[in-house]
C-alpha positions in Angstrom: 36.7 -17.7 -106.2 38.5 -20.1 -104.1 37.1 -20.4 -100.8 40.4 -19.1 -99.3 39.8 -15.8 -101.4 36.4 -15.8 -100.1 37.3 -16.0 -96.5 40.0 -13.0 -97.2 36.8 -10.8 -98.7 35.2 -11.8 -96.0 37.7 -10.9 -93.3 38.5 -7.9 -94.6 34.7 -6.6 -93.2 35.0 -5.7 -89.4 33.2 -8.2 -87.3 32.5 -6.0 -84.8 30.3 -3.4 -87.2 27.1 -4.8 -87.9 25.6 -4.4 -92.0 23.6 -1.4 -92.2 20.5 -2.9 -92.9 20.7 -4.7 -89.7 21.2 -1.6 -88.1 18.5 0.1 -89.7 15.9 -2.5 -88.8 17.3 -2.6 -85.2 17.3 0.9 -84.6 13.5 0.7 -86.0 12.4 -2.3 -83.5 14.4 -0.3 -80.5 12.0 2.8 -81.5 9.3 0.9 -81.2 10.4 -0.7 -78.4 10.8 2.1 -76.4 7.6 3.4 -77.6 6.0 1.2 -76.4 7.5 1.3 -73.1 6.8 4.8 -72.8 3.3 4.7 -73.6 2.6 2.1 -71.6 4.6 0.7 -69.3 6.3 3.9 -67.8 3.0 5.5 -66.6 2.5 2.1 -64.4 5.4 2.1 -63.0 5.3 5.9 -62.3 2.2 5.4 -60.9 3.2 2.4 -58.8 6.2 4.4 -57.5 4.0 7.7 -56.5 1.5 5.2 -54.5 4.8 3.5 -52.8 6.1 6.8 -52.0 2.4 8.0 -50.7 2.1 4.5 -48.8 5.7 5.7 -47.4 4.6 9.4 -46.4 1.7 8.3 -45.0 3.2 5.6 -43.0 5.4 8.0 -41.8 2.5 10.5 -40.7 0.9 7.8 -39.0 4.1 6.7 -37.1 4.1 10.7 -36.1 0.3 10.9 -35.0 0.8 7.2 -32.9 4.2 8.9 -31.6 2.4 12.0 -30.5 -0.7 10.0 -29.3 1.8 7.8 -27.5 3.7 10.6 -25.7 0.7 12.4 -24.9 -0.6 8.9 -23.1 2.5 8.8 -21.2 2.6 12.2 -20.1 -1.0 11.2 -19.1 0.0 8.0 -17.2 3.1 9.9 -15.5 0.6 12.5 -14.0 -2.1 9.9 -12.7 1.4 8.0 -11.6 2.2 11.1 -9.3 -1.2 11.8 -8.0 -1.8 8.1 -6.8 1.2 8.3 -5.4 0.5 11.6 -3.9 -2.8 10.2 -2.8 -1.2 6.9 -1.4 1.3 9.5 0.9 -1.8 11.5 2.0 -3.4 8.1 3.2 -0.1 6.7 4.7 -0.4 10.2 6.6 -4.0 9.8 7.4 -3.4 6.0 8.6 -0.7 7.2 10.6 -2.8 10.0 12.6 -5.5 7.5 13.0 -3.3 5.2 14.5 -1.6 7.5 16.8 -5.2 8.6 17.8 -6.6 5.7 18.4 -3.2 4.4 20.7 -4.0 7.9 22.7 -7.5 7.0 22.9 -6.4 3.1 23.6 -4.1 4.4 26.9 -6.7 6.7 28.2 -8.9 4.0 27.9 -6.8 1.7 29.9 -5.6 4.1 32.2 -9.3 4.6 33.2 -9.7 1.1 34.0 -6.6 0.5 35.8 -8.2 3.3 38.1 -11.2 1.5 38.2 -9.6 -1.6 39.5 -7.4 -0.2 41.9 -9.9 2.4 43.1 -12.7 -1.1 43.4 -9.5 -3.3 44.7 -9.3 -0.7 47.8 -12.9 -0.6 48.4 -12.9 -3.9 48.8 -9.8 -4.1 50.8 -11.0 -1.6 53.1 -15.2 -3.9 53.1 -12.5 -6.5 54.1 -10.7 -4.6 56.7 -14.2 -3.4 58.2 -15.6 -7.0 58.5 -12.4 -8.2 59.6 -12.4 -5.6 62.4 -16.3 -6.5 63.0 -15.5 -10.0 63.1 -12.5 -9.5 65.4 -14.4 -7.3 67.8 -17.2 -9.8 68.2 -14.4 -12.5 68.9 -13.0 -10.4 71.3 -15.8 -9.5 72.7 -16.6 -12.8 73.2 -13.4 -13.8 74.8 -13.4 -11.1 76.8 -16.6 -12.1 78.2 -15.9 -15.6 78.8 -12.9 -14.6 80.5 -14.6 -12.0 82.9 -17.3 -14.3 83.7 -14.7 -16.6 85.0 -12.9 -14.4 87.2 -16.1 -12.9 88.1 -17.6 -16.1 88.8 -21.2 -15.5 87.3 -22.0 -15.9 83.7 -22.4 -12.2 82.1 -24.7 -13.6 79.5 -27.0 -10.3 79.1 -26.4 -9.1 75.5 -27.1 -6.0 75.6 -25.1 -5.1 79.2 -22.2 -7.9 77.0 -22.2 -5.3 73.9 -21.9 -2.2 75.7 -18.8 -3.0 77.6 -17.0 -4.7 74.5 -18.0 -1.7 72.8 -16.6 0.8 75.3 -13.3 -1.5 75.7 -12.9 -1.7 72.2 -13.5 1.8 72.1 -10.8 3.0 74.3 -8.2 0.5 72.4 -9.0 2.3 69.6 -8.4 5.6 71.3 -4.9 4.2 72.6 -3.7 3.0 69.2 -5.0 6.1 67.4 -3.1 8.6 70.3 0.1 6.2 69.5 0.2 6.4 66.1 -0.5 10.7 66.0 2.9 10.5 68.6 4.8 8.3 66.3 
């Protein structure tokens, strides 16, 4: 055969279907393959995808428990929130009353020693007034004297006589001013 007739008996068999025997032994290794496979390799990677989806689940739980936990803190936090800032208002309120109190207190206080002082300021106006008028009577007195000796003529030196008649004259001006000021 020419190698021209041997390509024609050659193309006339499909290239796309393989010989039988080829078939046969690759359906045989593809068995075994597979066999293998599922004896061996399938259970690990069954078992590696049950662990994953266990890993998952429990992830998942624990995300719900720290969830939970987490809400349960807040709700926590929010009431300790609203009782120090309850407790903060009672102080404010506390503070305040205090304050008022002690203010009261404060102008009490210093309304009792501004009565103090004025009621010690007129005492000593009026210790002033009575010296003043003790002074000014002695003065007087001692004008008076001077004066009467001179038109008199004689000294009227006696104390005692000297203090009774200031004292009388003294008296009677008083009488006069006091009788003027009831008519006024």
């Amino acid at each position: 055969m020419s190698p021209l007739v041997q390509l024609a008996v050659e193309e006339s068999e499909n290239p796309l279907i393989p010989p039988i025997p080829e078939l046969v032994i690759g359906f045989i290794a593809f068995v075994i393959v597979f066999g293998f496979l599922a004896k061996k390799l399938l259970p690990n990677i069954n078992k590696v995808l049950e662990e994953r989806r266990e890993a998952i689940e429990g992830g998942i739980e624990k995300a719900e428990a720290a969830q939970t936990e987490a809400q349960s803190v807040l709700e926590q936090y929010k009431a300790q929130l609203a009782e120090a800032r309850h407790e903060a208002a009672r102080l404010r309120q506390e503070a305040q009353e205090q304050g008022a109190t002690l203010i009261a207190e404060m102008r009490a206080e210093g309304q009792r020693q501004r009565e103090e002082i004025v009621t010690a300021g007129h005492a000593q106006i009026e210790a002033d007034r009575k010296a003043a008028a003790q002074a000014l009577r002695q003065d007087v007195g001692q004008l008076a004297t001077d004066l009467a000796g001179k038109l008199v003529g004689e000294s009227l030196e006696d104390h005692a006589r000297q203090s009774r008649t200031i004292d009388r004259f003294l008296d009677g001006l008083d009488e006069t001013a006091t009788k003027a000021e009831a008519a006024r």
